[in-house]
C-alpha positions in Angstrom: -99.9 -24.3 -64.7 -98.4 -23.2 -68.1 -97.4 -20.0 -69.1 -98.2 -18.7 -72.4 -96.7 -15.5 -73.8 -98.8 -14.2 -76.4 -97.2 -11.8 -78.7 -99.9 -9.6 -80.5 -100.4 -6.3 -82.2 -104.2 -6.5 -82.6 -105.4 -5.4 -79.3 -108.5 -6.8 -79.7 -106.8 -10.3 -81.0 -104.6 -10.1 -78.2 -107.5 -9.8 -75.5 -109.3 -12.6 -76.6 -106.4 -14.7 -76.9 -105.5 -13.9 -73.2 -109.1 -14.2 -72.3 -109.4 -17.6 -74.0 -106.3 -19.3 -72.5 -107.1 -17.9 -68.8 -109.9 -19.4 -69.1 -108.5 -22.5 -70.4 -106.2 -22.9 -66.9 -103.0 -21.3 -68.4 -101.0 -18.3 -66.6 -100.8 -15.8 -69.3 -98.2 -12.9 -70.3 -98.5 -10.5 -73.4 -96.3 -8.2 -75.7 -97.7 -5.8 -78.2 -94.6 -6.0 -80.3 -91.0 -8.0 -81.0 -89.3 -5.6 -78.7 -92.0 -6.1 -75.9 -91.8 -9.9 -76.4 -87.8 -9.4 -75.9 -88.1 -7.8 -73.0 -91.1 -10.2 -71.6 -89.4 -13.4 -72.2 -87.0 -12.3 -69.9 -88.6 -11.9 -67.0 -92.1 -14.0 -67.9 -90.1 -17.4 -68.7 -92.7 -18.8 -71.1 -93.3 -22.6 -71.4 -94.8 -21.6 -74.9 -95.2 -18.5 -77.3 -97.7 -17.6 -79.5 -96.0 -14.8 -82.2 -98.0 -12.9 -84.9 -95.4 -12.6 -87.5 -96.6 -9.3 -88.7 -95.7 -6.9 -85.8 -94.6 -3.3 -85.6 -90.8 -2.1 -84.4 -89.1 -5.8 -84.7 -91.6 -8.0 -86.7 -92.7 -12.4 -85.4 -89.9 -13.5 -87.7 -86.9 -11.5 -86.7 -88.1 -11.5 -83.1 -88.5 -15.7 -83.7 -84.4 -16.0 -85.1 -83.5 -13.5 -82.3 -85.1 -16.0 -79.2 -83.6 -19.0 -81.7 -80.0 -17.3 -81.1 -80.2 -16.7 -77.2 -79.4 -19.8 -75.8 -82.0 -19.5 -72.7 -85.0 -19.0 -74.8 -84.0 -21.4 -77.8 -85.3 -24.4 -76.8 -89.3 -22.2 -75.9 -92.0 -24.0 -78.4 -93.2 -20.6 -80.4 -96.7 -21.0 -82.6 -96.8 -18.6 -85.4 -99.8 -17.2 -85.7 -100.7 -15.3 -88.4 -102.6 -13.8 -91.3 -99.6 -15.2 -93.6 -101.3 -18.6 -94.5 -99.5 -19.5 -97.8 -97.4 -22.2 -97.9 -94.4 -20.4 -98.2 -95.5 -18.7 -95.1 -95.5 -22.0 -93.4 -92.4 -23.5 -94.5 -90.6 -19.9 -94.0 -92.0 -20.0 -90.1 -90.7 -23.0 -89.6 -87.5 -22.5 -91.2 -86.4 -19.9 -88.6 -87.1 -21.9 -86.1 -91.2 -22.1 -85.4 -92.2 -25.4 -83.7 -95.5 -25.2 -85.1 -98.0 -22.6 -87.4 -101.8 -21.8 -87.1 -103.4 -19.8 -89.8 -106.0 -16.9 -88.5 -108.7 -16.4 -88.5 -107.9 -18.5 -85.4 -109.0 -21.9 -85.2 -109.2 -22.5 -81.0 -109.4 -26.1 -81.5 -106.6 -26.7 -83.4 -104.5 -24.1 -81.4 -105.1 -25.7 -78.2 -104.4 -29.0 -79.6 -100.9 -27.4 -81.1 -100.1 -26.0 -77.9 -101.0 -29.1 -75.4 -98.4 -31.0 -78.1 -95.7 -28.6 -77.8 -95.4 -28.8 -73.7 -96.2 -32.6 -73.3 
């Protein structure tokens, strides 16, 4: 079974995501923040990670280049998720280091597709 670390602020977000991919046959971990996720990673060992870039105390996108730079958790597939849907948004997750980038409001189909691709 894989095990997704969902990285959230939204606690309501974050409880549905959890809810969702339990259901779904995944083991799932969460952090409310960058510095949560951090820590979590640690002891959690992810198979993927779902980040909202727009998190308090150490925001998706220096908490992404920071698990980039660690060389046990730079090869972990991480989905940004967020709010930020431009394309600059995009290009700019991807550019430090996001495998992949899903838009919310949250589109379950596509996720799940994005995340079954990452870990196959």
């Amino acid at each position: 079974m894989a095990q997704i670390l969902v990285v959230e602020d939204d606690t309501m977000i974050r409880e549905m995501l959890e809810a969702h991919f339990t259901r779904s046959g995944f083991d799932v971990a969460t952090a409310e923040d960058g510095v949560q996720a951090l820590l979590r990673v640690r002891s959690v060992r992810p198979d993927v990670i779902l980040m909202d870039m727009g998190l308090p105390k150490l925001n998706g996108w220096q908490t992404t280049q920071r698990l980039r730079a660690r060389q046990e958790t730079a090869k972990i597939p991480i989905v940004a998720l967020t709010a930020y849907a431009m394309d600059e948004d995009r290009k700019r997750a991807l550019h430090i280091g996001c495998n992949a980038f899903e838009a919310k409001p949250i589109n379950f189909v596509s996720l799940m597709g994005t995340i079954h691709r990452l870990l196959a």
